[in-house]
C-alpha positions, 0 to 999 in steps of 0.5 A: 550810881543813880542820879540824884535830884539836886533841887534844894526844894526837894528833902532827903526824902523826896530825894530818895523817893525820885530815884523811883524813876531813875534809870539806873536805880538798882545800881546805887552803891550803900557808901554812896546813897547811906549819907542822904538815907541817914539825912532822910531818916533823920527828917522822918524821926524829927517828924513821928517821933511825937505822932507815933507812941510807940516811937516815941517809947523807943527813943525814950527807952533808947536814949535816942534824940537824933539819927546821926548815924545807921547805928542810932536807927537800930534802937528806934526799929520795930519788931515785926510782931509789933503790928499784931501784938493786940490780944486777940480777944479783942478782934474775937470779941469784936471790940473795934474801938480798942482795936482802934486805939491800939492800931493808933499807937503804931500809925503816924496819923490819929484814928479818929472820925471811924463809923463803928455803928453795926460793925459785923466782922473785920473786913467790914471794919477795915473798910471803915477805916478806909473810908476815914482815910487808913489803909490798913493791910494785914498780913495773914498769920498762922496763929489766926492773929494778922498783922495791921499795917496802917498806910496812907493813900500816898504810901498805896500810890508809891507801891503801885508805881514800885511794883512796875518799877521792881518787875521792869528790873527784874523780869527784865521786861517794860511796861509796854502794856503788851502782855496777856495777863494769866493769874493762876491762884487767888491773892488775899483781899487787902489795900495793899495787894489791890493796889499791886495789883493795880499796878501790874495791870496798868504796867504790864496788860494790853488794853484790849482784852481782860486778865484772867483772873481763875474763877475761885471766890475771893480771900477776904482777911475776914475769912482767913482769919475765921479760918485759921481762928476755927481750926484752932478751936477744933484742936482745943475742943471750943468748937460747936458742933454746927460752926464744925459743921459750917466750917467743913461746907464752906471749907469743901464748897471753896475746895471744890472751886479750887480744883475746877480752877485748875482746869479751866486756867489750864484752858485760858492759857492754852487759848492764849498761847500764841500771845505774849503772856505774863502769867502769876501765881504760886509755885504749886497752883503754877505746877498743877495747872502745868501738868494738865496743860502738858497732859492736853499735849501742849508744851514750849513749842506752843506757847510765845518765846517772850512770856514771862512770870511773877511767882509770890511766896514760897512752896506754903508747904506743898510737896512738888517734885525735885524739878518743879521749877524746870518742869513749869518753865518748860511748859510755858516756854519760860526763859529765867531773865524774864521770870520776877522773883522778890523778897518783900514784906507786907511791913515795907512797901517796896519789892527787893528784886531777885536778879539774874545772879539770884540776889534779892537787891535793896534799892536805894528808897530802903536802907538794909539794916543788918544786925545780930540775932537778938536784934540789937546790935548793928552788923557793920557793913563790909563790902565785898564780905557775905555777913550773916544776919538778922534782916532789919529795914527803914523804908523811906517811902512809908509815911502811914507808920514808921519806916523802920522794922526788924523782920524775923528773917536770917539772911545773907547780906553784901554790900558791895557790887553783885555778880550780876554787875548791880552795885546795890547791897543784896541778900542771897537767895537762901532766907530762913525764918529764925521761927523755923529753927531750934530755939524759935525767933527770939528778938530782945526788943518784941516783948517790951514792944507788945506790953507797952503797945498793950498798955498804950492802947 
C-alpha cells in the first residue's frame, strides 16, 4: 500500500494529492485508501458546497448535508453533459457574458474581473478568462458544442506533474529526460493539453535538442468548433454559399499540410532512428507514417530497441487493418511494456494507466464510482468480482470545479488485486459509450442538471 503522510497538518486532501509521489501509488487497495477518500470528499463538500450552485442544487435535491459515506457522493455527481448544457445559441451568437454567468455555476470560484471589450470568437475569450485567472479547457463535441471545464492554476500544475507520474508506471520508463520526442499528429489547442504537454517534455526529452512537432497548422477550439457548427449548417441547408465555399479552401489547405506531414514525420524519425525515441499520436496518423517509413525500407532492426509510445484516443473512425497494432510496433521496434496507453477524460485531471495485464488503474488521488446505468445507484464493491457498470469518479485534485462526475462510459470495474500483481481497483480494456448503443445515453440526473444549470446562468 502507498505510504501515507501522517503529518497532522496535512488534510485528507493533501493526504491523497502527496501520494502523487509515492513509489508504490498504483499499488493502494480501495479498503485501504476509501476511508481517507470519504474524509477528503467530505472536506472538499463542506468547502463548494455554497461556491458552486449547481452543487448546492444537487445537495438541496438530494437531501445531502454531508459525505458519510461512497454512496452519499452519488446524488451530489455531475452529469458530464453538465459542462456543456449552455444553449448553443449563445456561443454562436457570441453572448460571453451569459456564457460568463453560466460557466459560474459550475466553477468553484466567481468569473468576475473578465475583459470582453472586442471579444471576436471563442479562443479569444477563453483567453480572457485565462488572464482573470480561469483555465477553462473544453473538450471538442461532435455536436459542435464543447465542454468547458474551469480549472485552477494549482489544478494545470498537478496535471503536469501527473501526466510523468502516469507514463513512469505505465510505460515503464523514468523521467530521465533521454528521449527524442517524435509527435506524429496535431493535438487541440486548450490549457489542459499544453500543460500535458509541458509535462511530457520536461519529464521525458533530452535537453539537447527540440521535439518534433509535424509541420501542421495548430487545432485551436475556436476552429473545431466552427468546423463541426459549419458541417452542420450544411446538412440543414443554413450555409451561404461563400462561408461554403470558405469552409471547402481552408478545409482542403489544412488537408493538404495533413498529408505532406506524413512524410516528413516519416523523415524526422527515420533521422532519428538510432536514438532513444518517445513517439506519440494516434493510431491512424501512427500507421501511416509507419507504412511510408517501411516503404523507404526501414523497419525494427533500425530503430533503438528501448523506444517507447504514448497513443491518445481511440481509432476516431479510421478504418486500419486487423493488425495495426503489430504492424507500428514492429516498425519502430516497439516492446508492449513500454507502449502508454490510458483511460481519461477531460473532466478528471488525472490519467488512469492501462498496465501490463491490459487493465486501466484508478490511483488513489481518484475514487472509482461504479453505478447502475441510469446513474443513480451506487454498485457496491465486491473485490475479487468483475462488475459491470456505469463509470462515475471524484477526483481529489480538482480544486476549479467539483471533483465528482458521471461520465458516459459502461466499463467493467475490480476492486480487488489485478493480474499484473497492482492491488489498485482497475477497469478493463473494452469501454464503451452507452451513446453508442441502442437506446442512447440516458443518465436519470442530466436533464434536471441542464435546466437548473439553464435557468442559474
Amino acid at each position: 500500500m502507498a505510504t501515507m503522510a501522517t503529518s497532522g497538518k496535512q488534510s485528507a486532501v493533501e493526504q491523497l494529492t502527496a501520494l502523487l509521489d509515492a513509489p508504490d501509488a498504483y499499488d493502494t487497495a480501495h479498503e485501504a485508501i476509501l476511508p481517507l477518500q470519504i474524509e477528503a470528499a467530505q472536506a472538499l463538500f463542506v468547502e463548494q458546497v455554497e461556491a458552486i450552485k449547481l452543487l448546492g442544487n444537487r445537495a438541496r435535491s438530494g437531501n445531502v448535508d454531508a459525505i458519510r459515506s461512497a454512496a452519499d457522493i452519488v446524488p451530489l455527481l455531475f452529469a458530464h453533459t453538465a459542462y456543456k448544457s449552455y444553449p448553443e445559441s449563445w456561443l454562436t451568437e457570441r453572448k460571453w457574458d451569459r456564457l460568463g454567468k453560466w460557466l459560474e455555476t459550475v466553477s468553484a470560484t466567481p468569473v468576475t474581473g473578465v475583459d470582453l471589450t472586442d471579444v471576436t470568437d471563442i479562443d479569444d475569450w477563453l483567453g480572457r478568462l485565462q488572464a482573470a485567472g480561469h483555465f477553462v479547457s473544453c473538450s471538442s463535441g461532435t455536436t459542435g458544442k464543447c465542454a468547458m471545464l474551469d480549472a485552477t492554476a494549482q489544478d494545470l500544475a498537478w496535471a503536469q506533474r501527473e501526466v510523468v507520474r502516469s507514463i513512469s508506471w505505465g510505460a515503464n520508463i523514468e523521467a530521465a529526460q533521454d528521449r527524442r520526442l517524435i509527435g506524429t499528429g496535431a493535438v487541440a489547442h486548450s490549457a489542459r493539453n499544453n500543460v500535458t504537454k509541458n509535462g511530457i517534455v520536461g519529464g521525458f526529452s533530452r535537453l539537447d535538442v527540440e521535439p518534433y512537432q509535424p509541420p501542421v497548422p495548430p487545432i485551436t477550439i475556436g476552429a473545431i468548433t466552427g468546423m463541426v457548427a459549419m458541417r452542420k449548417a450544411i446538412g440543414e441547408g443554413t450555409a451561404s454559399p461563400d462561408d461554403i465555399a470558405a469552409f471547402e479552401e481552408t478545409s482542403a489547405a489544412r488537408a493538404a499540410a495533413v498529408e505532406a506531414s506524413y512524410d516528413i514525420t516519416a523523415d524526422a524519425l527515420i533521422e532519428a532512428r538510432g536514438d532513444k525515441l518517445f513517439i506519440l499520436g494516434m493510431w491512424a496518423g501512427l500507421h501511416r507514417v509507419a507504412m511510408i517509413v517501411r516503404e523507404r525500407g526501414y523497419g525494427a532492426k533500425d530503430f533503438h530497441p528501448d523506444n517507447a509510445l504514448y497513443v491518445g484516443g481511440g481509432l476516431k473512425g479510421a478504418v486500419l487493418p486487423p493488425d495495426y497494432r503489430q504492424f507500428i510496433s514492429e516498425t519502430f521496434n516497439l516492446s508492449p511494456e513500454r507502449e502508454f496507453h490510458m483511460y481519461g477524460m477531460q473532466e478528471i485531471n488525472a490519467a488512469l494507466p492501462r498496465c501490463q495485464a491490459g487493465r486501466y488503474h484508478v490511483p488513489p488521488w481518484v475514487m472509482l464510482l461504479l453505478l447502475d446505468e441510469p446513474g443513480e445507484t451506487l454498485v457496491e464493491p465486491t473485490p475479487g468480482i468483475e462488475q459491470e457498470g456505469r463509470a462515475a469518479f471524484f477526483d481529489f485534485s480538482v480544486r476549479g470545479r467539483w471533483g465528482g462526475v458521471i461520465s458516459g462510459d459502461k466499463i467493467m470495474a475490480d476492486y480487488g488485486p489485478c493480474a499484473c500483481g497492482a492491488k489498485s481497483p482497475s477497469i478493463r480494456d473494452n469501454i464503451v459509450r452507452y451513446a453508442d448503443q441502442v437506446g442512447g445515453d440516458k443518465i436519470s440526473c442530466s436533464g434536471t442538471i441542464d435546466a437548473y444549470v439553464r435557468g442559474a446562468a
